[in-house]
LOLUM-184923 format. One record per atom (N, C-alpha, C): chain; residue number from 1; atom name; x, y, z; residue in one letter. Coordinates in steps of 0.1 Angstrom, whole numbers, plus 5000, padded with zeros to 4 digits. Example, Ala and Ser with C-alpha at 12.3 -4.5 7.8 and 13.67 -1.06 7.14 Angstrom:
// residues 2
['A',1,'N',[5132,4943,5078],'a']
['A',1,'CA',[5123,4955,5078],'a']
['A',1,'C',[5132,4967,5078],'a']
['A',2,'N',[5128,4978,5071],'s']
['A',2,'CA',[5137,4989,5071],'s']
['A',2,'C',[5129,5000,5079],'s']
END
This chain:
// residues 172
['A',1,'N',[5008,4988,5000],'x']
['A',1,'CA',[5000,5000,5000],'x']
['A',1,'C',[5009,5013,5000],'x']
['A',2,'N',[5022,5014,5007],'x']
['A',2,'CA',[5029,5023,5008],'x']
['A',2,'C',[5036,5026,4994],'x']
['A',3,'N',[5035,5013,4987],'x']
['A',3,'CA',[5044,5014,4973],'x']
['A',3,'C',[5035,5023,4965],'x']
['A',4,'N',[5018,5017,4967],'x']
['A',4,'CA',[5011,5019,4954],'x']
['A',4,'C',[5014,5033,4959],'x']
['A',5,'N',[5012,5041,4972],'x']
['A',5,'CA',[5007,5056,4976],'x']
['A',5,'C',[5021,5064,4970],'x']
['A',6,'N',[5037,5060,4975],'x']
['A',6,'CA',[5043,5065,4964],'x']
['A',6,'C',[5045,5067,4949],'x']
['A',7,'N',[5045,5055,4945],'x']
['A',7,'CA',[5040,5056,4927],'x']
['A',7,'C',[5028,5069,4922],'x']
['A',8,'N',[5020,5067,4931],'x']
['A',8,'CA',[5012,5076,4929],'x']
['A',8,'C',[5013,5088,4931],'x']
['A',9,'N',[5020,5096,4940],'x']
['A',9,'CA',[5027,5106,4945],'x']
['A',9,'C',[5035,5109,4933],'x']
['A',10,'N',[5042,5101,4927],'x']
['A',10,'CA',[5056,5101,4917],'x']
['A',10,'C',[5048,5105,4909],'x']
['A',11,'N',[5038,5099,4903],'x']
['A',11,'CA',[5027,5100,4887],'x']
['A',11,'C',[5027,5110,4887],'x']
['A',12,'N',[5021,5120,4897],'x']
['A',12,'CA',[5017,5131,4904],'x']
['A',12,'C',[5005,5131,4887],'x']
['A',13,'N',[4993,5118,4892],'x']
['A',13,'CA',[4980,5120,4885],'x']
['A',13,'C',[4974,5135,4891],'x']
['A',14,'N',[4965,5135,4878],'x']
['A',14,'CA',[4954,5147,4880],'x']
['A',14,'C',[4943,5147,4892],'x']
['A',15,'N',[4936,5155,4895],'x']
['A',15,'CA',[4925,5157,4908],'x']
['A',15,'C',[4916,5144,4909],'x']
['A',16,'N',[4914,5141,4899],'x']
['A',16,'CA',[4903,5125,4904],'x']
['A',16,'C',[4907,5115,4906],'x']
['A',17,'N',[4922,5111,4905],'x']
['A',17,'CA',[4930,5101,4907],'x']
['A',17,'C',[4935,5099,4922],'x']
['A',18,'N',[4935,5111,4922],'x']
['A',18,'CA',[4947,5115,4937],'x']
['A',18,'C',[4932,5113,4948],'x']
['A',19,'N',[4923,5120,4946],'x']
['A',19,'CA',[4909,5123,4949],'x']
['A',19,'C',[4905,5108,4955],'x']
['A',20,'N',[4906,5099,4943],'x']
['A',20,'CA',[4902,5088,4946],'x']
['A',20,'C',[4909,5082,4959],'x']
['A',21,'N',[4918,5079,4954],'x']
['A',21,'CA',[4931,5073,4965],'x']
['A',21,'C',[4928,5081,4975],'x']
['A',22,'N',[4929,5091,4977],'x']
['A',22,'CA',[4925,5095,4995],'x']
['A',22,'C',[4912,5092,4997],'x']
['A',23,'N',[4902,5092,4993],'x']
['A',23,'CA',[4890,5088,4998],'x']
['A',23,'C',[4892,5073,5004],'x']
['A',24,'N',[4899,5068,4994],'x']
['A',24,'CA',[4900,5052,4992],'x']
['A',24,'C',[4906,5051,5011],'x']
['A',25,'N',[4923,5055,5011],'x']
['A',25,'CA',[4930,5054,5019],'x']
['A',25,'C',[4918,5060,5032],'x']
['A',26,'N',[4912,5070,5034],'x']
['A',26,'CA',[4905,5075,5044],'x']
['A',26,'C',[4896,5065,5047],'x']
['A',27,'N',[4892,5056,5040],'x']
['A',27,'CA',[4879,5046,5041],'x']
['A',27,'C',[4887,5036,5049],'x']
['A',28,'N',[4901,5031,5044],'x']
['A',28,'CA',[4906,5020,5054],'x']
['A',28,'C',[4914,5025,5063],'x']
['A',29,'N',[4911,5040,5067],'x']
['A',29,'CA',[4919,5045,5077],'x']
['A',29,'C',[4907,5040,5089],'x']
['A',30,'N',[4897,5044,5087],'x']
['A',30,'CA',[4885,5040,5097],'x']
['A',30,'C',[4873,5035,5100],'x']
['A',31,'N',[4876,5024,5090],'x']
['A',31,'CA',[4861,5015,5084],'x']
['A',31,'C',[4868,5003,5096],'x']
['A',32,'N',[4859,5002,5105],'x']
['A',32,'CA',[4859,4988,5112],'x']
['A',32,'C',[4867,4973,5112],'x']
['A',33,'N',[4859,4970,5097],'x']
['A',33,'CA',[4866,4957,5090],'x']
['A',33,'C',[4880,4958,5090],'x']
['A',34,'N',[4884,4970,5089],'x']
['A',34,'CA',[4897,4974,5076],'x']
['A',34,'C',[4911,4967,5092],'x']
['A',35,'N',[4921,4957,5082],'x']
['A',35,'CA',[4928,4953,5095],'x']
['A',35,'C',[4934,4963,5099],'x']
['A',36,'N',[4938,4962,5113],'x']
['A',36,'CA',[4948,4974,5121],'x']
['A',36,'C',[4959,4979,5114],'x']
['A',37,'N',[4964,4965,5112],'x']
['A',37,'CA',[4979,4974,5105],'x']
['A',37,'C',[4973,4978,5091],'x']
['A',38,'N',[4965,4979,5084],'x']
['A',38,'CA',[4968,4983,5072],'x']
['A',38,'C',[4960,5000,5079],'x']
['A',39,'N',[4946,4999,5086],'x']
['A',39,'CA',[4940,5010,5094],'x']
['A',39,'C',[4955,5019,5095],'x']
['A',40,'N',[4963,5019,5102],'x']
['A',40,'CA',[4973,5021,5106],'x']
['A',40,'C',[4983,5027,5100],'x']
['A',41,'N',[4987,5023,5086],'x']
['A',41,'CA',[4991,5027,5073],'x']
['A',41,'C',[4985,5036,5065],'x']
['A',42,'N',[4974,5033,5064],'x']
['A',42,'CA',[4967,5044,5060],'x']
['A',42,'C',[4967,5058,5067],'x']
['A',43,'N',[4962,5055,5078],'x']
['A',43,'CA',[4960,5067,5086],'x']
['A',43,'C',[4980,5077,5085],'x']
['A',44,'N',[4988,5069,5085],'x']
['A',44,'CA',[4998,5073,5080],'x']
['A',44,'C',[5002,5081,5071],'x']
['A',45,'N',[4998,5073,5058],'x']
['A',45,'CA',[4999,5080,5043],'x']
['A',45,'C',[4993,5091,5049],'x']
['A',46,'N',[4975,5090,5051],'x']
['A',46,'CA',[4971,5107,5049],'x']
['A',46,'C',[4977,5115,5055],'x']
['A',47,'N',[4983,5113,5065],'x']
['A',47,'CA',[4986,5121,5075],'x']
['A',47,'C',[5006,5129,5069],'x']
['A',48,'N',[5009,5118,5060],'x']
['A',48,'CA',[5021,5123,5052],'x']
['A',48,'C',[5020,5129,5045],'x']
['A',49,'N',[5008,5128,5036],'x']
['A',49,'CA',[5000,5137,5025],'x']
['A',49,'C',[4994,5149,5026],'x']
['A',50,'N',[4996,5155,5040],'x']
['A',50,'CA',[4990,5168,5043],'x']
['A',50,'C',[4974,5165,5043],'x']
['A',51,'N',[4968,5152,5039],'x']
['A',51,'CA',[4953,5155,5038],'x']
['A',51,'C',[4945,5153,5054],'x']
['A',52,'N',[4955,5151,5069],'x']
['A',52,'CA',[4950,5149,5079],'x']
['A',52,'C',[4958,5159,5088],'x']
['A',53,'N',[4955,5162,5097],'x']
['A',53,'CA',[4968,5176,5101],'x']
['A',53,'C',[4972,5167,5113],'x']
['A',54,'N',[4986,5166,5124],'x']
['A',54,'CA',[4991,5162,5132],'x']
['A',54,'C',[4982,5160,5148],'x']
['A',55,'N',[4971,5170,5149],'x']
['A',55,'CA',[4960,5165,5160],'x']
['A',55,'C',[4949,5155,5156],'x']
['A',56,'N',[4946,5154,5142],'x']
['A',56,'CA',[4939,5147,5138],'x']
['A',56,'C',[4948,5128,5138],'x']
['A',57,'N',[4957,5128,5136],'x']
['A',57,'CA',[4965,5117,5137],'x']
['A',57,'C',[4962,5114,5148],'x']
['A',58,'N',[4968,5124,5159],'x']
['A',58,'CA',[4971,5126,5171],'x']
['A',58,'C',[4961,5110,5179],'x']
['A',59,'N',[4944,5123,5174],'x']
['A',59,'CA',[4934,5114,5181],'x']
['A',59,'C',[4929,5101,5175],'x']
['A',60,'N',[4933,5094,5163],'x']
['A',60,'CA',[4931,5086,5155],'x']
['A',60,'C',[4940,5076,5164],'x']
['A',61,'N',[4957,5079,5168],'x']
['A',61,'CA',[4959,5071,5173],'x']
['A',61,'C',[4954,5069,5185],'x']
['A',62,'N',[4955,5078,5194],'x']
['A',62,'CA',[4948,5075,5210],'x']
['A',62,'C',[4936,5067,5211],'x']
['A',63,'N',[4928,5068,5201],'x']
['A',63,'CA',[4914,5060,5197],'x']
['A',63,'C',[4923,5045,5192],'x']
['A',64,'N',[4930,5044,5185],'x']
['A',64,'CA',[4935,5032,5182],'x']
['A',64,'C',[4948,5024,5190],'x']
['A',65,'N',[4953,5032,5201],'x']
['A',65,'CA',[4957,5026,5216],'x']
['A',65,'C',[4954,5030,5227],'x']
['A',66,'N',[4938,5033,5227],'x']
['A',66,'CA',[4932,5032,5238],'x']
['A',66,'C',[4932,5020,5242],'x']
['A',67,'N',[4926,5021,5257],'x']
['A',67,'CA',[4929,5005,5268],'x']
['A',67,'C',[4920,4999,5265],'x']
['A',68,'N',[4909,5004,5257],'x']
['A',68,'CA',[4898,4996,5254],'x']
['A',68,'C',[4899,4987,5243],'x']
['A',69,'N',[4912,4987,5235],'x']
['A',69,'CA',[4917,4979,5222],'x']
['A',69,'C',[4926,4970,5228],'x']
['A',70,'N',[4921,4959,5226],'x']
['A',70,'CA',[4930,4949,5230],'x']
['A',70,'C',[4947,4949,5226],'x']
['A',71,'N',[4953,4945,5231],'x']
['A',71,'CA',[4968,4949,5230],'x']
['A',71,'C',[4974,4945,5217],'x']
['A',72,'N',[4972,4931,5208],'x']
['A',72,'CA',[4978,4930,5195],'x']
['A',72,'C',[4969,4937,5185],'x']
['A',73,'N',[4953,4942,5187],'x']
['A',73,'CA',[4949,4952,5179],'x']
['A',73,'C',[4958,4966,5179],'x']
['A',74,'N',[4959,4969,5188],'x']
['A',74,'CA',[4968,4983,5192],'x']
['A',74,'C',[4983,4981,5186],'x']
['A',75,'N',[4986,4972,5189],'x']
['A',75,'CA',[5003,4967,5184],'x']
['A',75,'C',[5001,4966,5168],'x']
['A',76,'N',[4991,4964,5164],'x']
['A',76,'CA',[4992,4957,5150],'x']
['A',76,'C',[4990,4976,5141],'x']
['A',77,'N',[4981,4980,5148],'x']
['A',77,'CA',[4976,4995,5140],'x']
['A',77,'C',[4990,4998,5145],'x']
['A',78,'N',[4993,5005,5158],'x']
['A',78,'CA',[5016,5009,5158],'x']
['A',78,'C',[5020,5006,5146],'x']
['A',79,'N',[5021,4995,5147],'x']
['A',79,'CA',[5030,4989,5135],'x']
['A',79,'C',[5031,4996,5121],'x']
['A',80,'N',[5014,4994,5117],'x']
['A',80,'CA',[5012,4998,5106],'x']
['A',80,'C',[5016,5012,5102],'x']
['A',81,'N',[5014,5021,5115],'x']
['A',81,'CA',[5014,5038,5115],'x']
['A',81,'C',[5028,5037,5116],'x']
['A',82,'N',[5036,5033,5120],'x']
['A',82,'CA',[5046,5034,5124],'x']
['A',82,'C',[5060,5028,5117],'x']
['A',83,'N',[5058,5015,5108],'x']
['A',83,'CA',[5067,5009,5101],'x']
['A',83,'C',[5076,5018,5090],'x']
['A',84,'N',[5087,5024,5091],'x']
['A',84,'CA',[5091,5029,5079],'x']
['A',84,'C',[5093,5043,5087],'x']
['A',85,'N',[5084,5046,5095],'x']
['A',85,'CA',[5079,5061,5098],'x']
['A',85,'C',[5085,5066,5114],'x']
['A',86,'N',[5092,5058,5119],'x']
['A',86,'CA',[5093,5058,5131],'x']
['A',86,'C',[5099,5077,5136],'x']
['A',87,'N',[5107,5080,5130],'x']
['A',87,'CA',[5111,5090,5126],'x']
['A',87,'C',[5101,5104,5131],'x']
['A',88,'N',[5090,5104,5129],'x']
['A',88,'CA',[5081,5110,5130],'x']
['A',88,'C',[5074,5111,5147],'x']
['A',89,'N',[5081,5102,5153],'x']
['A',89,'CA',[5080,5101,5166],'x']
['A',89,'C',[5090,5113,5172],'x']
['A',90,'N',[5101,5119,5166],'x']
['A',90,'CA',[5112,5124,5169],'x']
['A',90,'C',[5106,5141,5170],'x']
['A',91,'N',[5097,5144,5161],'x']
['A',91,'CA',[5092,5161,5154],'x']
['A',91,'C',[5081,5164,5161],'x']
['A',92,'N',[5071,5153,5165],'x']
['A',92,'CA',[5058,5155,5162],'x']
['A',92,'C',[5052,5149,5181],'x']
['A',93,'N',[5052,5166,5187],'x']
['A',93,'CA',[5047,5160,5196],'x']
['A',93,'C',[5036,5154,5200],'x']
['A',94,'N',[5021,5157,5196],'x']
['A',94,'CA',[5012,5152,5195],'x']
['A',94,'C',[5010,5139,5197],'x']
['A',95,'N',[5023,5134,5183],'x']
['A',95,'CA',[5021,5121,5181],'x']
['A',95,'C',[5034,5112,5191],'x']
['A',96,'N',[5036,5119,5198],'x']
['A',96,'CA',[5046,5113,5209],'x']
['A',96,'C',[5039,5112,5219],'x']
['A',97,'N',[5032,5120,5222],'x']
['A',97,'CA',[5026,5119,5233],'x']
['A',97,'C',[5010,5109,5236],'x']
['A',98,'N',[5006,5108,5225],'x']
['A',98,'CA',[4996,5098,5221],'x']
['A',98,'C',[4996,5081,5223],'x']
['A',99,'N',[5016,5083,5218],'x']
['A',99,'CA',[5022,5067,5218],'x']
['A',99,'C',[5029,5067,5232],'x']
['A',100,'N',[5032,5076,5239],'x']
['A',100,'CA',[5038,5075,5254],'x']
['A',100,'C',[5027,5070,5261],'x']
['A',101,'N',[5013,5075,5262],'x']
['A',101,'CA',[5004,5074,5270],'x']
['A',101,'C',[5000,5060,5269],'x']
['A',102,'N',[4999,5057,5257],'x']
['A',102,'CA',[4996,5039,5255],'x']
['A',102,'C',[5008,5030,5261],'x']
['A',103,'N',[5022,5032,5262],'x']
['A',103,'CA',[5027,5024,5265],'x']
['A',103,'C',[5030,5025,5278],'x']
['A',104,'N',[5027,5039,5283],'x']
['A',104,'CA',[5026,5036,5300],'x']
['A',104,'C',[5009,5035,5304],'x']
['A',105,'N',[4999,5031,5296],'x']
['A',105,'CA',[4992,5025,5301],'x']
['A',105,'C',[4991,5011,5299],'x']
['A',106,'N',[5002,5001,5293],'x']
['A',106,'CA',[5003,4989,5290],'x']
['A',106,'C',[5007,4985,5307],'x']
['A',107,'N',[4999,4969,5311],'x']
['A',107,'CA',[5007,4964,5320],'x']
['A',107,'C',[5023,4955,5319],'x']
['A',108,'N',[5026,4954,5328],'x']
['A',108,'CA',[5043,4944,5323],'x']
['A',108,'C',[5044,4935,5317],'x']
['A',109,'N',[5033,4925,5319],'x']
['A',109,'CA',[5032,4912,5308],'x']
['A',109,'C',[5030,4919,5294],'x']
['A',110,'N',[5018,4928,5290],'x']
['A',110,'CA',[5017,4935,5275],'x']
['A',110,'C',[5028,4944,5274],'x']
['A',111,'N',[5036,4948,5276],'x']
['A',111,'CA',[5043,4957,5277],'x']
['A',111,'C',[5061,4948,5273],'x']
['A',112,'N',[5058,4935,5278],'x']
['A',112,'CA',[5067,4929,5276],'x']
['A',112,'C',[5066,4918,5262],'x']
['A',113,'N',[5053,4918,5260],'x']
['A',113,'CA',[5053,4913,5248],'x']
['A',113,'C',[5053,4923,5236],'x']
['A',114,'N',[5050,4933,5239],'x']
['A',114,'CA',[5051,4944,5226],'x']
['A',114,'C',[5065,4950,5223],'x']
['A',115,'N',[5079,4941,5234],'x']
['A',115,'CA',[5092,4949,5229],'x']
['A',115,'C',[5098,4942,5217],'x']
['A',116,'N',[5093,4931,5210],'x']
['A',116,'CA',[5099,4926,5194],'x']
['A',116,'C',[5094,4938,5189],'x']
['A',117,'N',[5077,4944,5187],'x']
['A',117,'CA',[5070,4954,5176],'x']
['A',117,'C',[5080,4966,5182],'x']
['A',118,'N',[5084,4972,5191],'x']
['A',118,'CA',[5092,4984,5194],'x']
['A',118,'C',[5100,4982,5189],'x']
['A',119,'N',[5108,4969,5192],'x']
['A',119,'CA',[5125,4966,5188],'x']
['A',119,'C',[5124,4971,5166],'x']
['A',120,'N',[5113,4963,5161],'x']
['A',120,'CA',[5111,4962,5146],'x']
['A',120,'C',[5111,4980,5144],'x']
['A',121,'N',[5100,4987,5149],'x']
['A',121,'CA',[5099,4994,5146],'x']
['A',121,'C',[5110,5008,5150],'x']
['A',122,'N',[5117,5009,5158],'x']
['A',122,'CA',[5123,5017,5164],'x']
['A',122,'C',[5140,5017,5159],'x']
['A',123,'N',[5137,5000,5156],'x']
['A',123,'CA',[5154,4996,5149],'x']
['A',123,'C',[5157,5004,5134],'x']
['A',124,'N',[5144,5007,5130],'x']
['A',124,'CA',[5144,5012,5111],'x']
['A',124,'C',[5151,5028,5120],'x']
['A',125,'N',[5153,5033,5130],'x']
['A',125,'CA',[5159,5046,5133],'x']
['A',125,'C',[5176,5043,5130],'x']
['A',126,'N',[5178,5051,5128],'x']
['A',126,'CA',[5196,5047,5132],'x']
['A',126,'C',[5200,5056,5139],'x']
['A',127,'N',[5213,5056,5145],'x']
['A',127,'CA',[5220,5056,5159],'x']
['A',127,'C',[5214,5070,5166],'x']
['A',128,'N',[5217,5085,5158],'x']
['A',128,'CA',[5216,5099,5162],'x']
['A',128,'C',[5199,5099,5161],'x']
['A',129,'N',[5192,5091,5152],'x']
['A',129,'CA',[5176,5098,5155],'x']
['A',129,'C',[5171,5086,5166],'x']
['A',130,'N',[5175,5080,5169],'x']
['A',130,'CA',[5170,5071,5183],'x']
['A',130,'C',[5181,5083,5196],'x']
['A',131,'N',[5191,5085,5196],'x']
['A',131,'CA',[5193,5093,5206],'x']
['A',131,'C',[5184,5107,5206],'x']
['A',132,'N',[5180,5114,5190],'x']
['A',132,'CA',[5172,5122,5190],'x']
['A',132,'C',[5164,5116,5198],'x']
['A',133,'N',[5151,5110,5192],'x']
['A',133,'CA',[5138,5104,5202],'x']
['A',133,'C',[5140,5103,5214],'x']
['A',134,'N',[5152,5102,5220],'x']
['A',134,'CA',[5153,5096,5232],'x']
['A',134,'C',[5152,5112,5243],'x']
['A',135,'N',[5159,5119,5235],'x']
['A',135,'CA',[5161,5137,5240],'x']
['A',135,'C',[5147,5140,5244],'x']
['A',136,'N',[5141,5140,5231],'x']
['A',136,'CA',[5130,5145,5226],'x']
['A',136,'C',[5115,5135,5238],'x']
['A',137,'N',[5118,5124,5241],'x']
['A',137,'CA',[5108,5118,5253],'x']
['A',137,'C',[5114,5124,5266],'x']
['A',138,'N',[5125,5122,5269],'x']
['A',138,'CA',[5133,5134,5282],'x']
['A',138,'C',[5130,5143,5281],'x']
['A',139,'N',[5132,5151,5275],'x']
['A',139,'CA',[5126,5166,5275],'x']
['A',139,'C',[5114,5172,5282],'x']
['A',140,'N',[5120,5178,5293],'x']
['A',140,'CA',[5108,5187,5301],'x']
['A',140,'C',[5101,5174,5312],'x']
['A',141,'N',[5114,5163,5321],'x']
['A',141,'CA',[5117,5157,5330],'x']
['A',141,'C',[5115,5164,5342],'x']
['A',142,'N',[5120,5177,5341],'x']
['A',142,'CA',[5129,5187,5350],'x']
['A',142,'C',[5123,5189,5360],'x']
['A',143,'N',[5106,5189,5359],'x']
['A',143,'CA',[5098,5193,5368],'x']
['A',143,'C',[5082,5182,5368],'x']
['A',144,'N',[5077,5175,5377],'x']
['A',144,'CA',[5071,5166,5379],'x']
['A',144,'C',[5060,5171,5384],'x']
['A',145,'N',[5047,5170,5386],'x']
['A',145,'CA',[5038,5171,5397],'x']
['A',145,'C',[5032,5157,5404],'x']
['A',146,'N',[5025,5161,5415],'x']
['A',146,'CA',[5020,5152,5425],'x']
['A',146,'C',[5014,5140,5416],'x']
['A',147,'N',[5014,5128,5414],'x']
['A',147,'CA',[5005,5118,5404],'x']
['A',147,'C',[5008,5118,5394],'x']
['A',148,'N',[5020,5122,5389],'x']
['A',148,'CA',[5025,5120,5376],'x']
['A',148,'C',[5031,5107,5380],'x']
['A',149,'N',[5037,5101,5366],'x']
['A',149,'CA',[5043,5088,5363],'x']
['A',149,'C',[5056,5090,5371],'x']
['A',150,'N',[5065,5098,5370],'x']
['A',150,'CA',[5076,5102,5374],'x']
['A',150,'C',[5077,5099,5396],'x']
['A',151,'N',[5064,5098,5399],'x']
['A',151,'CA',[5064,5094,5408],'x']
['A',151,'C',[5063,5077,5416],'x']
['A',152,'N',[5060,5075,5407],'x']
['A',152,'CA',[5059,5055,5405],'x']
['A',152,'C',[5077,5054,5408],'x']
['A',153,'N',[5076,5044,5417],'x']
['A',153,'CA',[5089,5040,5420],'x']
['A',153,'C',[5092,5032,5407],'x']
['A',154,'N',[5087,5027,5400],'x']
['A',154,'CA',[5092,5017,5388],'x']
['A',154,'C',[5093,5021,5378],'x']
['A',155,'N',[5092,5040,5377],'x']
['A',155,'CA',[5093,5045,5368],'x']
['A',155,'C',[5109,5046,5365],'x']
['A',156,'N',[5118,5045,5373],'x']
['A',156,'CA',[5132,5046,5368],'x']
['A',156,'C',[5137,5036,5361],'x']
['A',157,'N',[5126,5020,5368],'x']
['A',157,'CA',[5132,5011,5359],'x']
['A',157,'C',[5130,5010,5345],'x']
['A',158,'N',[5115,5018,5344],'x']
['A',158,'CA',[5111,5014,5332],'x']
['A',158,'C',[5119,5024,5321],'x']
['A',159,'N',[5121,5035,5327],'x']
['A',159,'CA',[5133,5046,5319],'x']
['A',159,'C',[5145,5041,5317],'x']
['A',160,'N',[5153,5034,5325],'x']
['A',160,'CA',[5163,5028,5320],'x']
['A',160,'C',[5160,5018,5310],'x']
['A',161,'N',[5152,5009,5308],'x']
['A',161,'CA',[5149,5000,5297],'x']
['A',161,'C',[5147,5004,5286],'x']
['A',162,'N',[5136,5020,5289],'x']
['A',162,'CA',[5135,5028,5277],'x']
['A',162,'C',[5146,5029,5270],'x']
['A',163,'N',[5156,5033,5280],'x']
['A',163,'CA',[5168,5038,5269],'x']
['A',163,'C',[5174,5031,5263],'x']
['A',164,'N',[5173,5015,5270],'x']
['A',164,'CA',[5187,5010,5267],'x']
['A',164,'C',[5176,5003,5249],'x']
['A',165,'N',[5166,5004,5252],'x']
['A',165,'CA',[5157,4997,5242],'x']
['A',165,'C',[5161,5008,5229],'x']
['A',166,'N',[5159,5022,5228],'x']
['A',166,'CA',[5163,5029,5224],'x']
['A',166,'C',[5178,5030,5217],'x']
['A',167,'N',[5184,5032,5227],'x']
['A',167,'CA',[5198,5039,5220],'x']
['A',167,'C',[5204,5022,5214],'x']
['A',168,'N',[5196,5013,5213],'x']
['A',168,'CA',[5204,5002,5210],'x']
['A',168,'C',[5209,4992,5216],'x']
['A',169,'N',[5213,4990,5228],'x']
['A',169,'CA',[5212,4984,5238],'x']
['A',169,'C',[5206,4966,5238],'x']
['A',170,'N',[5196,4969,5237],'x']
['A',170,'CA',[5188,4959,5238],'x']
['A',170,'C',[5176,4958,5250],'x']
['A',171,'N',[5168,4944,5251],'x']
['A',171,'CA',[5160,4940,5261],'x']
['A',171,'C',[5169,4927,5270],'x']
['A',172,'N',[5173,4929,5285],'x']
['A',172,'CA',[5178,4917,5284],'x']
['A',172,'C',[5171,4903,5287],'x']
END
């Protein structure tokens, strides 16, 4: 799908061609049936095509790793939004903050099965944009309030993992 949406980009077809395709892609961004990862992909393309703006993503994803989606539905749409694209986790805070919320609302068994899909997805980064991302989730640590995450005693462990998952490291 990512091939056809580039070729298509490349063609750079006229208004009813392009027209089509986004309707098309918008339909399996949020039609039920449509599988996660491809939901996922799609919602991607538009959102790379200027046809969805960065809060609109935003909430497409939070709706699609909410707690109410079972955990390989949620892993499978990541994947999809995310494969190739990881990168965009680095710019876009909206969409950082959408995918932070889901993974500190994962418990440690789901959390522990979703570090292969992090490892796949996060590995297409190379060395300087994974320490980017890494800046860029730290950033604005400095100051915590009462019931934030930062207060969870397990929150240091899970930061060190972050990183080491991150900058390359590994899971041990």
């Amino acid at each position: 799908m990512a091939s056809a949406h580039r070729a298509l980009s490349l063609a750079d077809f006229p208004g009813p061609v392009r027209d089509s395709w986004t309707a098309a892609l918008s339909t399996l961004s949020t039609a039920p049936p449509t599988s996660r990862q491809i939901a996922g992909c799609a919602t991607r393309l538009l959102y790379e095509a200027a046809e969805i703006s960065s809060e609109t993503a935003a909430v497409r994803i939070g709706l699609a790793l909410s707690q109410g989606t079972p955990v390989p539905d949620a892993a499978a749409w990541f994947e999809g939004f995310f494969a190739g694209a990881g990168q965009r986790l680095i710019h876009d805070a909206p969409l950082r903050a959408a995918v932070d919320a889901w993974m500190l609302a994962l418990d440690e068994e789901d959390f522990i099965a979703a570090l292969p899909l992090f490892r796949r997805v996060f590995s297409e980064l190379g060395r300087s944009e994974r320490q980017m991302l890494l800046q860029a989730v730290l950033s604005g640590r400095g100051t915590t309030e009462p019931g934030t995450v930062e207060d969870n005693p397990a929150w240091e462990a899970h930061l060190a993992m972050l990183t080491r998952i991150l900058t390359g490291g590994g899971y041990p």
